[in-house]
Phi, psi and omega in degrees: 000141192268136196288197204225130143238144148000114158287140175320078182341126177259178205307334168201136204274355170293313209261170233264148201243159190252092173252106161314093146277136195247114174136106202280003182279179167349278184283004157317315197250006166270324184281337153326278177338300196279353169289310194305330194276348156289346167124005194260153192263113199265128150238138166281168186207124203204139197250016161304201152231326155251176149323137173093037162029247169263017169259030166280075203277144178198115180284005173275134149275163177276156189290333194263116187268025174257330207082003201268340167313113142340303158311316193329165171252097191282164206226097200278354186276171143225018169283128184266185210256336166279354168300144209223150161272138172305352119304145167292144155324329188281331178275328191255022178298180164240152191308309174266037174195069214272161186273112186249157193260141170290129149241014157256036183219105180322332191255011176262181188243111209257009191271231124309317167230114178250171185306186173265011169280304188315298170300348169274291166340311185290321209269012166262339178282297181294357127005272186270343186284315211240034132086016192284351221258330169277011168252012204264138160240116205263137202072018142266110165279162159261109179241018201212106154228151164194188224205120177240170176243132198222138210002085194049000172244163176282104189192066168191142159232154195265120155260126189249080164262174180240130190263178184314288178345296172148346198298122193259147173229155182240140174233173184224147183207148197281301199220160159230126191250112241217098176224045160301339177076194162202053154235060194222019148257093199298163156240150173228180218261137152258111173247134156317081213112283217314334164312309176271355177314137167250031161255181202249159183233146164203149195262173209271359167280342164231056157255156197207318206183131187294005220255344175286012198224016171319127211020041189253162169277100188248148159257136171259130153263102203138147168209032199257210191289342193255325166305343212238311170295313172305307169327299183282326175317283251266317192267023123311325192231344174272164189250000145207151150282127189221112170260131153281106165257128176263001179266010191255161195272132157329311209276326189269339172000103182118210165285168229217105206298346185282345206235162119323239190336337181262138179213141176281158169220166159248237219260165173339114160263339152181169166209163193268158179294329192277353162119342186295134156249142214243103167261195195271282168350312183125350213224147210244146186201112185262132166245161164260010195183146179235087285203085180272119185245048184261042181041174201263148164250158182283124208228142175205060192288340167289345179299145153208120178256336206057070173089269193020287159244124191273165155250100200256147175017065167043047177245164174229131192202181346301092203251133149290119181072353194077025199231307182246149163264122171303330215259340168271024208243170328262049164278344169241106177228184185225139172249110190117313188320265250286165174237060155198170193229049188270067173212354184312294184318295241254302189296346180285302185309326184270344172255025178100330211262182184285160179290164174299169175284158192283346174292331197302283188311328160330305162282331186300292209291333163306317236240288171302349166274337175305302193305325187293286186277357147236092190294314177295345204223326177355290194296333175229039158213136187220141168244017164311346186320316183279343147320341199232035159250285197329334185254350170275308180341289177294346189286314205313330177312326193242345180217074175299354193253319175248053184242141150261153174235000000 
């Protein structure tokens, strides 16, 4: 196999380039956007049928509702059907084009952190605003990017894609950009016992709706956003909840006073052929289902670099910033990888654009103190207002028409 070197710098670094971005959700079409408006010539690559990724709801599960089949015919959303964003609109808007609530339209959702239908809508309005929906090729997967020689340098990468149809076509492109996401390759929980456990198991990419769990006894694993949100879908119709955490505090052990039905642990320590799972805590629970919210791992099976860029204990590196691997750089970068965003400020800079606003980062830390001490009411009690006057301040610049103020 022939090995990867540094692609060639070309003769002039102004002109205008044939760039694959492969994926249509979010950062897919800011980053469409923003080549284009550099002057570059684009194809979207989306194996969907619309615009927005993973914010594309289906209400189909996968048959291994765990994931671990290799074979399975995966099932790419993972939204469940009462979720709402853990964020405000104001923050997860794009500057210039911000998510404003309709409140003249009956079929939108005006609240503050709205359902994920809302968030689909926006990102087919921003689409369609700035004309990405016509580089998108929809029901084509990418099942190929690699690094070819083009007049004796490595300096093309081969894009192999597959329509619905089966039809494969190889296209060559200066650069490709990996805005793939990454919540559609589970991670579980490794327990002790489970091979013999006779209850059912499933990760939280093919939960959809609490009503299939009706009086069962579930262990949830997990206390992050899918955790926490799941939890709650669930102790209307189950008849007990048990979160397992390696994050709840000593002092919260136990039930969990807002609820009946619910009670914290910490994390698993093994289970049994009798049904028992046994936590660290001391404490015994025979469940009927064991509920994994233990996040995704990062899969990029279409990629080949030789090495270059590895997936090691679900990190992707070497990436600079979380964005190039140097030694590829910038014909291959990733859009998306970091889950947090402290690298935002540094990428504004290098690219010209303005630091986030000072309401922004504001609101991000509001938001997040909110969340700790009211898990429950966070999305619709705020004491944030004048952050949210400062950010309509600014929407007026781009939708002087549709702000409320």
């Amino acid at each position: 196999m022939t090995s990867i070197t540094t692609p060639d710098a070309p003769t002039n670094p102004l002109t205008s380039r044939h760039v694959a971005v492969i994926g249509g959700g979010a950062a897919g079409l800011a980053v469409a956007r923003e080549l284009v408006r550099e002057g570059h010539r684009v194809v979207v690559f989306e194996r969907g049928d619309q615009v927005g990724g993973t914010w594309v709801y289906n209400s189909k599960v996968e048959s291994d509702q765990l994931g671990l089949d290799p074979s399975r015919a995966v099932v790419h959303s993972s939204l469940y059907e009462s979720l709402r964003t853990n964020l405000p609109r104001e923050i997860m808007g794009f500057r210039d084009f911000p998510f404003v609530a309709r409140e003249d339209d009956q079929y939108r959702d005006p609240r503050r952190f709205p359902s994920h239908r809302e968030v689909l809508m926006y990102l087919k309005e921003f689409a369609k605003e700035f004309g990405i929906e016509k580089l998108v090729r929809f029901e084509t997967e990418v099942v190929y990017v690699g690094m070819v020689k083009s007049n004796g340098n490595f300096n093309k990468w081969k894009v192999r894609s597959k329509k619905r149809s089966g039809d494969e076509i190889d296209e060559f492109f200066d650069a490709v950009v990996v805005c793939a996401g990454h919540y559609t390759e589970p991670r579980v929980a490794e327990i002790p016992g489970i091979q013999a456990w006779p209850g059912k198991q499933i990760h939280s990419h093919s939960y959809r709706i609490p009503e299939p769990f009706r009086d069962q006894v579930v262990v949830l694993i997990g206390s992050s956003a899918s955790g926490g949100d799941i939890s709650r879908d669930l102790v209307g119709v189950a008849k007990e909840v048990h979160v397992a955490s390696r994050t709840i505090a000593d002092e919260k052990i136990g039930k969990d006073p807002g609820y009946d039905n619910m009670w914290l642990h910490s994390m698993i320590k093994s289970v049994h052929r009798d049904g028992s799972v046994i936590f660290h805590d001391g404490s015994v629970v025979f469940a009927d289902v064991i509920l994994h919210c233990t996040g995704y791992k990062y899969h990029f099976p279409f990629l080949e670099t030789n090495g270059t860029v590895t997936v090691d204990d679900n990190r992707v590196g070497p990436l600079y910033k979380h964005v190039f691997p140097p030694n590829l750089a910038p014909w291959l970068s990733f859009v998306g990888v970091p889950m947090k965003s402290e690298y935002g400020d540094w990428l504004a800079v290098q690219s010209g654009c303005p630091s986030f606003e000072e309401w922004r980062k504001q609101m991000l830390i509001a938001v997040a103190k909110r969340h700790i001490h009211q898990p429950d009411t966070y999305r619709d009690q705020w004491d944030d207002e004048d952050l949210i006057i400062q950010a309509h301040q600014d929407f007026i610049k781009y939708f002087p028409n549709k702000v409320n103020k």
